[in-house]
C-alpha positions as CSV (number, residue, x, y, z in Angstrom):
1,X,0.0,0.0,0.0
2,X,1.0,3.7,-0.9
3,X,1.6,5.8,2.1
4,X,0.5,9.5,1.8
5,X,2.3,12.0,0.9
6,X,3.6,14.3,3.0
7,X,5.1,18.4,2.6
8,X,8.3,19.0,2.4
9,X,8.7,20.7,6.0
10,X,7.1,17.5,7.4
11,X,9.3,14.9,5.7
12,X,12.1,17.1,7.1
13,X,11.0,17.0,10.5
14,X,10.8,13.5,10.6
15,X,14.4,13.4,8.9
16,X,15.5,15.2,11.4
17,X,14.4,13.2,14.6
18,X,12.3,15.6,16.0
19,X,9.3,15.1,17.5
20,X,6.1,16.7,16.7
21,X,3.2,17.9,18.0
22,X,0.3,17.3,15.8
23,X,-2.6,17.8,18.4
24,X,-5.4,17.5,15.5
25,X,-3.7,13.8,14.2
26,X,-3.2,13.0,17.8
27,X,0.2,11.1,17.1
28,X,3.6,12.5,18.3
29,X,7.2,11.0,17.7
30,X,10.9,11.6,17.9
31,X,11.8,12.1,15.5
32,X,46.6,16.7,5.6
33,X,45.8,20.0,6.3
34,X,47.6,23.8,6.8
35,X,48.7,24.3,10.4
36,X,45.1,23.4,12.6
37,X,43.7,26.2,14.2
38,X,43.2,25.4,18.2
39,X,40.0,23.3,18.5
40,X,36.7,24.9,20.0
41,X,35.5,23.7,22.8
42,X,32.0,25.0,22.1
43,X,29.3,22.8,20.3
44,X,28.0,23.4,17.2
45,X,24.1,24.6,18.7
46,X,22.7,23.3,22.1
47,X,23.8,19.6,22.3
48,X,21.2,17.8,24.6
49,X,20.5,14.9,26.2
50,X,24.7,14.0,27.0
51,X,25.6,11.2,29.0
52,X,26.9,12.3,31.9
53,X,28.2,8.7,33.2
54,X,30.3,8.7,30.0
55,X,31.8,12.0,30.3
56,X,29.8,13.0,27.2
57,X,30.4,16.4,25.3
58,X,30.5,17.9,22.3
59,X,33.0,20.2,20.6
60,X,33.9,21.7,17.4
61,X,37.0,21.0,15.2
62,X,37.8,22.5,11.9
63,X,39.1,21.7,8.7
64,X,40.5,24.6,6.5
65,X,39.4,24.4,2.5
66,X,41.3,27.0,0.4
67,X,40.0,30.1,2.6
68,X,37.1,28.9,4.4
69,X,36.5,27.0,8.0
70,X,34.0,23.7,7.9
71,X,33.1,23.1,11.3
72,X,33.0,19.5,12.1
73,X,30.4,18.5,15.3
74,X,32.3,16.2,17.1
75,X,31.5,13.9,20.0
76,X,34.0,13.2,22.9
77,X,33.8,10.6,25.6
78,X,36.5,10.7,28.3
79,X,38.0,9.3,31.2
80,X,37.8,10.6,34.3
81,X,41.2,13.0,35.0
82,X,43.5,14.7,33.4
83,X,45.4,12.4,30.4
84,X,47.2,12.3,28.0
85,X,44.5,9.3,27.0
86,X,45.1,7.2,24.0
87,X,42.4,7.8,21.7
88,X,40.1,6.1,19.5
89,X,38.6,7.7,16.7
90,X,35.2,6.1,15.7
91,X,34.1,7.1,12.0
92,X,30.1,7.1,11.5
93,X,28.3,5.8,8.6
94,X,26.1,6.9,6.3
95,X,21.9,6.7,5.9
96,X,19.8,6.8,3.5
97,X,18.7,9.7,2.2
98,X,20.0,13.4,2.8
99,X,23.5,13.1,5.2
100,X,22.1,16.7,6.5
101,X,19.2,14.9,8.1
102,X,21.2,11.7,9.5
103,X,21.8,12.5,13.4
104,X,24.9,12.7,15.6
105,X,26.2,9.4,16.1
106,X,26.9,8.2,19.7
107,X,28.3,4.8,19.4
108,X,28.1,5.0,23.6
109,X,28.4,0.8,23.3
110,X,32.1,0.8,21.7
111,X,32.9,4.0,23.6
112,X,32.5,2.1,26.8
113,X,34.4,-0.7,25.6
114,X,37.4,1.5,24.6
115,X,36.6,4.1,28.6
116,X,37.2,0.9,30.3
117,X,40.3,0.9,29.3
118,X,41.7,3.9,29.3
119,X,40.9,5.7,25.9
120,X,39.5,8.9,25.0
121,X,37.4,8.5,22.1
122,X,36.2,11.2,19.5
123,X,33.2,10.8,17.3
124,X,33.3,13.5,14.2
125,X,30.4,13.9,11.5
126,X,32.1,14.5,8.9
127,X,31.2,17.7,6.5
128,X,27.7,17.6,5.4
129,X,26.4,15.5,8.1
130,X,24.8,16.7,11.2
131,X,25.7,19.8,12.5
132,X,29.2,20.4,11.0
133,X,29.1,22.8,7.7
134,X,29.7,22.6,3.9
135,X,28.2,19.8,2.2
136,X,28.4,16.0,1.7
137,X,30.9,15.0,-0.4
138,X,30.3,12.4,-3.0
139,X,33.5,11.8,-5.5
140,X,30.1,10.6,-7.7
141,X,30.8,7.1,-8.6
142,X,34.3,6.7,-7.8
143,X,34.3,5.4,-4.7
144,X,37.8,5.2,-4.2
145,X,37.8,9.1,-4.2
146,X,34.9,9.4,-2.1
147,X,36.9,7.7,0.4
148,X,39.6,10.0,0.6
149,X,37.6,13.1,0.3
150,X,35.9,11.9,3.5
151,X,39.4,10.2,5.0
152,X,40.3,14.3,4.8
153,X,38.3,15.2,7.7
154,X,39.5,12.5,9.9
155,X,43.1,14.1,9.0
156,X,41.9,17.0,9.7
157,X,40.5,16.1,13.2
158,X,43.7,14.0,13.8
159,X,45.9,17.4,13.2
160,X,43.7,19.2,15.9
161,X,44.2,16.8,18.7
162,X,47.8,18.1,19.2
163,X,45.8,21.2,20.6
164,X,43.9,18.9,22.8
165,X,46.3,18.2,26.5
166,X,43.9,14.8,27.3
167,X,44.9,13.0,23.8
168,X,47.9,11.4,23.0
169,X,48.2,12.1,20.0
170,X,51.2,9.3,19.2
171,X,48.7,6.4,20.5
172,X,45.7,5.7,18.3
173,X,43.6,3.6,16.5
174,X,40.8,4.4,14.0
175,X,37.6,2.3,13.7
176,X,34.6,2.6,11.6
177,X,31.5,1.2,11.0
178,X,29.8,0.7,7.1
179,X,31.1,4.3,5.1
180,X,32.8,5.2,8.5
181,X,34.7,1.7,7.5
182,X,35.2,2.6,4.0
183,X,37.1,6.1,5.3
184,X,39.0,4.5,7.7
185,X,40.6,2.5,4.9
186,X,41.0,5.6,3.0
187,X,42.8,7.5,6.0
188,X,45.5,4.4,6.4
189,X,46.2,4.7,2.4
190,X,47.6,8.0,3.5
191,X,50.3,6.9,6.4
192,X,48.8,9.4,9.2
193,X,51.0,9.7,12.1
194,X,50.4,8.7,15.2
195,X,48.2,6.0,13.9
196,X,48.7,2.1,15.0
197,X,46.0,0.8,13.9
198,X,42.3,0.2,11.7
199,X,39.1,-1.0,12.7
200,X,37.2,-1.7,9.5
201,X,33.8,-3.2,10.8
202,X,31.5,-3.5,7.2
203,X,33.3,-0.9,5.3
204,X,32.0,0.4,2.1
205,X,29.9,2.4,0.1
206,X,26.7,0.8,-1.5
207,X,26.2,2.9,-4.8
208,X,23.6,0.8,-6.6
209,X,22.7,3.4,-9.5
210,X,26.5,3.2,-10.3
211,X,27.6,0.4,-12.6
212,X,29.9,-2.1,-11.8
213,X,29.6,-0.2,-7.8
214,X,31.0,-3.5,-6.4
215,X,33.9,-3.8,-8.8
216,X,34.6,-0.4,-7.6
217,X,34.7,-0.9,-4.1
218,X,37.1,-3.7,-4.8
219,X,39.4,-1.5,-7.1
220,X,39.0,1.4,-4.2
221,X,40.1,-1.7,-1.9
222,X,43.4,-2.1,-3.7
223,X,44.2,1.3,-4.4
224,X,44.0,1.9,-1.0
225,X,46.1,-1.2,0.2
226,X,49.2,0.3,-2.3
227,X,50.1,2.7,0.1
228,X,48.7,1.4,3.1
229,X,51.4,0.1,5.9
230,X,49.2,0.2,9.1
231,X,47.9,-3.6,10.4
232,X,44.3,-3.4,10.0
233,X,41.0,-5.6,11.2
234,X,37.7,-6.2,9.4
235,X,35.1,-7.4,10.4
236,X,31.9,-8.9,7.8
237,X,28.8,-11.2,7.4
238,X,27.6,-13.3,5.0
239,X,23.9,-12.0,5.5
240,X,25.1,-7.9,5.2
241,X,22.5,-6.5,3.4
242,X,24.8,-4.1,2.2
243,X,27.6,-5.9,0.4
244,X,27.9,-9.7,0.0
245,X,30.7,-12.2,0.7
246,X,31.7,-12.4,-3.1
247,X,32.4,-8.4,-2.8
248,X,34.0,-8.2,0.9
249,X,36.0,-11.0,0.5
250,X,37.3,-9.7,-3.3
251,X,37.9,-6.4,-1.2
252,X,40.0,-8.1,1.5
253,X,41.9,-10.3,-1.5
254,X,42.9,-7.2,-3.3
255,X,43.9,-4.9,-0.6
256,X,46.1,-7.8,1.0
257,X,47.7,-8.7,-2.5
258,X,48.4,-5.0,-3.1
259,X,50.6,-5.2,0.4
260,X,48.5,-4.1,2.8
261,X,48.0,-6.0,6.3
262,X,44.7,-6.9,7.4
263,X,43.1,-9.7,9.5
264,X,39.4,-10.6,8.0
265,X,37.1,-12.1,11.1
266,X,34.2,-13.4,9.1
267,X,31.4,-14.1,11.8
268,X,29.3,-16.2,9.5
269,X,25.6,-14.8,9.4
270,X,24.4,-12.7,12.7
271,X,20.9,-11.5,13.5
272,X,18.8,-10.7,10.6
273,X,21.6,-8.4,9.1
274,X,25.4,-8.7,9.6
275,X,25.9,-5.4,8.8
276,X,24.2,-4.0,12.4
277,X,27.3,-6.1,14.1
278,X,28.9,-3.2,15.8
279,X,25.7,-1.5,16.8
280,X,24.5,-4.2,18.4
281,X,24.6,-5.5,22.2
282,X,24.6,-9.3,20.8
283,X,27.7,-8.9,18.5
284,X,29.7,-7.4,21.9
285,X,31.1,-10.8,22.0
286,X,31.6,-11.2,18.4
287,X,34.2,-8.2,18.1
288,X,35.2,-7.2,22.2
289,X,37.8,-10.0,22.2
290,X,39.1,-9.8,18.7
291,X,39.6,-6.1,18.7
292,X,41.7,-6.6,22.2
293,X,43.6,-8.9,21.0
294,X,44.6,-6.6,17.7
295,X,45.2,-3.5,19.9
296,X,47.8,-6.0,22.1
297,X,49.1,-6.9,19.0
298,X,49.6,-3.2,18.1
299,X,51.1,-2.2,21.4
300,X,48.0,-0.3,22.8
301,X,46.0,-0.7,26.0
302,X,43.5,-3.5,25.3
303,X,42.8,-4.8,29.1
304,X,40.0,-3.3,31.2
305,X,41.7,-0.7,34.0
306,X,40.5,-1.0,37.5
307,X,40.3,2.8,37.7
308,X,38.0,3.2,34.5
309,X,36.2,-0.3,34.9
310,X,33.1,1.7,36.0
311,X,32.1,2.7,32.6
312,X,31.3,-0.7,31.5
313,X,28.2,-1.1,34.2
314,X,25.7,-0.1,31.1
315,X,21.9,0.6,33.0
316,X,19.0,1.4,30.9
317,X,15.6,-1.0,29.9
318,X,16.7,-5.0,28.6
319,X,15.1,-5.0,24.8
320,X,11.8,-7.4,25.1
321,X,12.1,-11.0,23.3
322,X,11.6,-10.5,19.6
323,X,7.8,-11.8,18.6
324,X,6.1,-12.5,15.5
325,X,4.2,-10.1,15.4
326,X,5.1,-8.9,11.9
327,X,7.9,-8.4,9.7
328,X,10.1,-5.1,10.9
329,X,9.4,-3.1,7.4
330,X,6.2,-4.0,6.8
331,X,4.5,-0.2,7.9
332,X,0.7,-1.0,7.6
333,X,1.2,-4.0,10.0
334,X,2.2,-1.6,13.1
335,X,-1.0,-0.9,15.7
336,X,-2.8,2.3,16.5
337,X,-1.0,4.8,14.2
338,X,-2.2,7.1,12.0
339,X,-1.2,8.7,8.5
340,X,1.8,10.8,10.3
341,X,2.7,8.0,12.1
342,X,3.4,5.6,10.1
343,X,5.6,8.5,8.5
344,X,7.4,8.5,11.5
345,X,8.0,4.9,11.7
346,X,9.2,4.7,7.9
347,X,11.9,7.4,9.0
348,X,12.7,5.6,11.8
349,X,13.7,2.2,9.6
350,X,16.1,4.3,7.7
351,X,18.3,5.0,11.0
352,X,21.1,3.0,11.9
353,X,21.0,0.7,15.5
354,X,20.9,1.1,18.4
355,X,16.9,1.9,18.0
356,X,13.9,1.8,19.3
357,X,10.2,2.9,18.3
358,X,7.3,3.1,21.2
359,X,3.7,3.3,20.1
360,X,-0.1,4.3,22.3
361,X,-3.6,3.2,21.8
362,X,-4.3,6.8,21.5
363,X,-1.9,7.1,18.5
364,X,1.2,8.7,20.2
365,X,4.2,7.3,18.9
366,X,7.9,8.3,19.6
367,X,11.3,6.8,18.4
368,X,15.1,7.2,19.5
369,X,18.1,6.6,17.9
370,X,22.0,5.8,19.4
371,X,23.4,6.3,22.9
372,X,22.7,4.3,26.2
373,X,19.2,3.7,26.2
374,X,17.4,4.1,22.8
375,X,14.8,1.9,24.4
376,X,13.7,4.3,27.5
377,X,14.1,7.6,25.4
378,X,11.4,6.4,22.4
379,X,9.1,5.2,25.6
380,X,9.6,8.7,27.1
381,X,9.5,10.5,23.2
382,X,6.5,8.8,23.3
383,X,5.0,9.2,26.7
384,X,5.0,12.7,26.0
385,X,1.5,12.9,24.5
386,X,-0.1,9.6,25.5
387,X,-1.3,8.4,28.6
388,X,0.8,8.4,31.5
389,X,2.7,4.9,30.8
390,X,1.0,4.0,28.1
391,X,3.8,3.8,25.5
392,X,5.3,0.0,24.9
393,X,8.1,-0.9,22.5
394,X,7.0,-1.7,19.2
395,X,10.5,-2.6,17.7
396,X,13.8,-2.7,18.9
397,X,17.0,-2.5,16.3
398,X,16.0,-4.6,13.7
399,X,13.5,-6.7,15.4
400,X,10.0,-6.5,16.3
401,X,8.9,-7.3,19.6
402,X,5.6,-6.3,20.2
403,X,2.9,-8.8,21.6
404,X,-0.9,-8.4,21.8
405,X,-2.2,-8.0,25.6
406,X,-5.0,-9.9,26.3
């Protein structure tokens, strides 16, 4: 079935995550570079909702192009005191759909991993996405370029942490997740310093109205691994439902034959989509112990610190059991929600995991996306304009989990 359209100011709400408050419809929801300047410590607008348990904040680092300043939004999780902290830089990926829209990401799950053990770790949206300036860069079909256009911002915050006193700036590794993995590969082609290490869990770009995109990524692969002398680790799936084992294992193939170093963990099939490993408080066990193993290999901290082992006691709601209820995607199937709602929940299958989307007999709906608790902040989103407590989960990552009460 069609859904409705909807006006542009709408759709870009819902983009957007925020919630709305549609009293008529009754249904709510949550919607290398020159010299670096010294790095802001001011955000880019009001950040809200910070995690105070994982000394949360948000700065601003720059990039300089030709004469202008892109801001970059970037997200910082620290240890208690004073440094200098090894860091680990955790590139995002990328949605569908306009990368203005797609949120901050707030991987909180790997940056308690990495607290516990001593790092700093700093999240930036690269240009175009978010909050920072300028625009999304595409390098249009070549994906090889795309990666190194986007690999310049990470240089670019990597220049800037010699401003910062808590990072060490000759200790770190670089990890990232789908097109965060892709630019992470990019970044090592270039020999940054400081660097020990990449993280590549799912890396790529899927760009299905370009021909031949997976022979691209492959090429890009082996481009990359020419100049690349940092020991890398990747992680993929066979059921990814963005790139297949033919093309990651191709990718892997070429990059290692070109010279590069690179351990592949291939986890077999996880969930209902390898590609939500990272994300996800199941694959924890999948990638913890293979990534502390690499970063012993690579002569950086990889064992929990008694001093920091606080930040891995993670609170916040269990997900319910996953029912069968429904399949996640299928929009008409979800109770109570009207035209706008159903709006909302079609944005919120286009954001990454951790997720969660909370519905009400009255129609209320709210969804959340990333840090501790997803799950409590969509029940809250949507508590707003329904009952008191009556919100319940609808779906949780990439699973459904609501159940019909008697």
């Amino acid at each position: 079935m069609t859904l409705p359209l909807f006006t542009p100011g709408f759709a870009r709400a819902l983009a957007t995550g925020a919630w709305l408050a549609l009293a008529a419809l009754g249904a709510h929801g949550q919607l290398q570079p020159p010299a670096p300047a010294p790095a802001q410590s001011s955000a880019i607008g009001a950040a809200t909702d910070l995690d105070a348990g994982l000394n949360e904040s948000v700065i601003t680092l720059s990039k300089k192009v030709g004469p202008f300043t892109v801001d970059l939004e970037t997200t910082v999780y620290r240890p208690d005191g004073d440094g200098p902290f090894p860091v680990a830089i955790i590139n995002h990926g990328k949605a569908t759909g306009d990368a203005r829209f797609q949120g901050r990401y707030r991987p909180a799950q790997a940056a308690r991993y990495f607290l516990q053990r001593g790092y700093a770790v700093v999240v930036p949206m690269r240009q175009g996405f978010s909050k920072s300036s300028g625009s999304y860069v595409t390098g249009q079909c070549h994906v090889e370029s795309n990666g190194r256009l986007q690999a310049e911002d990470v240089q670019a915050v990597l220049s800037q942490l010699a401003t910062l006193r808590w990072a060490d700036r000759e200790r770190i590794v670089v990890v990232g997740q789908s097109h965060g993995g892709w630019t992470t590969l990019a970044l090592g082609a270039t020999q940054p310093a400081g660097v020990k290490g990449l993280v590549n869990f799912a890396g790529g770009l899927r760009q299905e109205t370009c021909p031949g995109w997976r022979d691209n990524l492959v090429d890009g692969a082996a481009a990359y691994g020419r100049t690349t002398r940092l020991p890398s680790l990747w992680f993929y799936g066979d059921n990814d439902s963005f790139f297949d084992r033919d093309t990651w294992t191709r990718m892997h193939a070429r990059y290692t034959e070109a010279g590069a170093r690179a351990q592949l963990v291939a986890f077999g099939s996880f969930g209902t989509d390898a590609h939500n490993l990272f994300a996800s408080r199941e694959g924890t066990s999948i990638w913890q112990p293979e990534l502390s193993r690499f970063l012993a290999a690579i002569g950086l901290p990889h064992e929990v610190r008694s001093e920091y082992a606080h930040y891995g006691q993670r609170g916040g709601l269990l997900p319910p059991p996953r029912t069968d209820h429904a399949p996640l995607d299928e929009v008409m199937r979800v109770p109570y929600l009207r035209n706008n709602g159903r709006g909302g929940y079609q944005a919120f299958l286009a954001k990454p995991t951790p997720r969660a989307f909370a519905i009400a007999p009255n129609g209320a709906w709210g969804w959340a996306e990333g840090g501790d608790d997803p799950l409590q902040r969509a029940l809250d989103n949507c508590n707003r304009h329904a009952a008191a407590g009556g919100c319940r989960l609808y779906a949780v990552d990439d699973y459904v989990v609501w159940k019909e009460t008697p």
